[in-house]
C-alpha positions as CSV (number, residue, x, y, z in Angstrom):
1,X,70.1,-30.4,82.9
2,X,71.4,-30.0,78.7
3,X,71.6,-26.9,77.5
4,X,69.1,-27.8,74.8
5,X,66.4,-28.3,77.9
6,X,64.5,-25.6,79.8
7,X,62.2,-25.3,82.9
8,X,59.1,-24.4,82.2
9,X,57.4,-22.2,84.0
10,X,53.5,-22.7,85.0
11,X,51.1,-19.5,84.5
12,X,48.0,-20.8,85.3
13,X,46.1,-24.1,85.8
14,X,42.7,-25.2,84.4
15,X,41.0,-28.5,85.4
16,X,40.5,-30.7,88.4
17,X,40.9,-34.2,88.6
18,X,39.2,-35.2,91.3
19,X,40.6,-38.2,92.3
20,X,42.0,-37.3,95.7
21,X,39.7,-37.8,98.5
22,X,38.8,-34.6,100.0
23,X,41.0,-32.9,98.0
24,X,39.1,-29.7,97.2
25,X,39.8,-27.5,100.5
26,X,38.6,-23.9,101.3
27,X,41.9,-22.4,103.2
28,X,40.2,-21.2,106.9
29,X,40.6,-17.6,105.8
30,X,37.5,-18.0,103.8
31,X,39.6,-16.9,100.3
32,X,41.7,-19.6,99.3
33,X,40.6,-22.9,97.8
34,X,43.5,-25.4,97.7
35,X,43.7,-28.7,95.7
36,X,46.2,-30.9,93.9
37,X,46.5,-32.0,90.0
38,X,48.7,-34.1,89.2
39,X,51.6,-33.6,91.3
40,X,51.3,-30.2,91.8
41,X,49.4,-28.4,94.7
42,X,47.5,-25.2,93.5
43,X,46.1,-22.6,95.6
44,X,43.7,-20.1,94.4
45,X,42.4,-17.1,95.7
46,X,39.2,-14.6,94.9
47,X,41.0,-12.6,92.5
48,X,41.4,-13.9,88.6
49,X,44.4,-15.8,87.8
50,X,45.8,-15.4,91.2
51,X,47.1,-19.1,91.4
52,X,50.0,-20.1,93.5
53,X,51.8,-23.4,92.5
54,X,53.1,-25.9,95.2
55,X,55.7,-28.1,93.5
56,X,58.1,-30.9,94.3
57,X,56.2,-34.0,94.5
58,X,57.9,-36.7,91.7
59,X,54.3,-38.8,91.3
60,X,50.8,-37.7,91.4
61,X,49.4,-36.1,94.6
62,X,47.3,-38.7,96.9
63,X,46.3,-36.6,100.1
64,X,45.9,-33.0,101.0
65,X,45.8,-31.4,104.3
66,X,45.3,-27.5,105.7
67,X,45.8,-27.3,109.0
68,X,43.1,-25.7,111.4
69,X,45.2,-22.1,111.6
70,X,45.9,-22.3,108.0
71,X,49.5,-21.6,108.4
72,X,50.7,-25.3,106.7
73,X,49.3,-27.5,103.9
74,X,50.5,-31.0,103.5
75,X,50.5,-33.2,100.9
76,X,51.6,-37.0,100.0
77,X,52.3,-38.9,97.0
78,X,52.3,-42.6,95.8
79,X,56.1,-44.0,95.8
80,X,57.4,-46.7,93.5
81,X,56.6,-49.1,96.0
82,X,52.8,-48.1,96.5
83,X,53.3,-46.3,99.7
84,X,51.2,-43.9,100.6
């Protein structure tokens, strides 16, 4: 990365696309909701601005998973070729 370029950092996220099938999930503890924006997964809890950020996807977010114990969340994306 140049010099002249930084990372950004993400505080807090506001919106929801939508456009994800079943991709507004409440977590099985009962206090997280979980959903993707763009490519980035987001996981909220009760409190205000407590938002964790999932990152690493290159294209925008096409499935979302929790499993039953609530221990992973999966995600997929659309490649360049239209996989899924």
């Amino acid at each position: 990365m140049s010099a002249d370029f930084k990372n950004l950092r993400i505080d807090s996220i506001i919106g929801f696309g939508g456009s994800v099938h079943d991709g507004l999930l409440k977590h099985p503890d009962g206090v997280h909701t979980v959903y993707s924006l763009g490519s980035t997964v987001v996981v909220c809890g009760k409190a205000p601005n407590s938002q964790e950020f999932l990152q690493g996807h290159t294209n925008v977010v096409s499935c979302l998973s929790v499993s039953k114990s609530g221990r992973y969340i999966a995600s997929g994306q659309v490649t360049h070729m239209g996989f899924q």
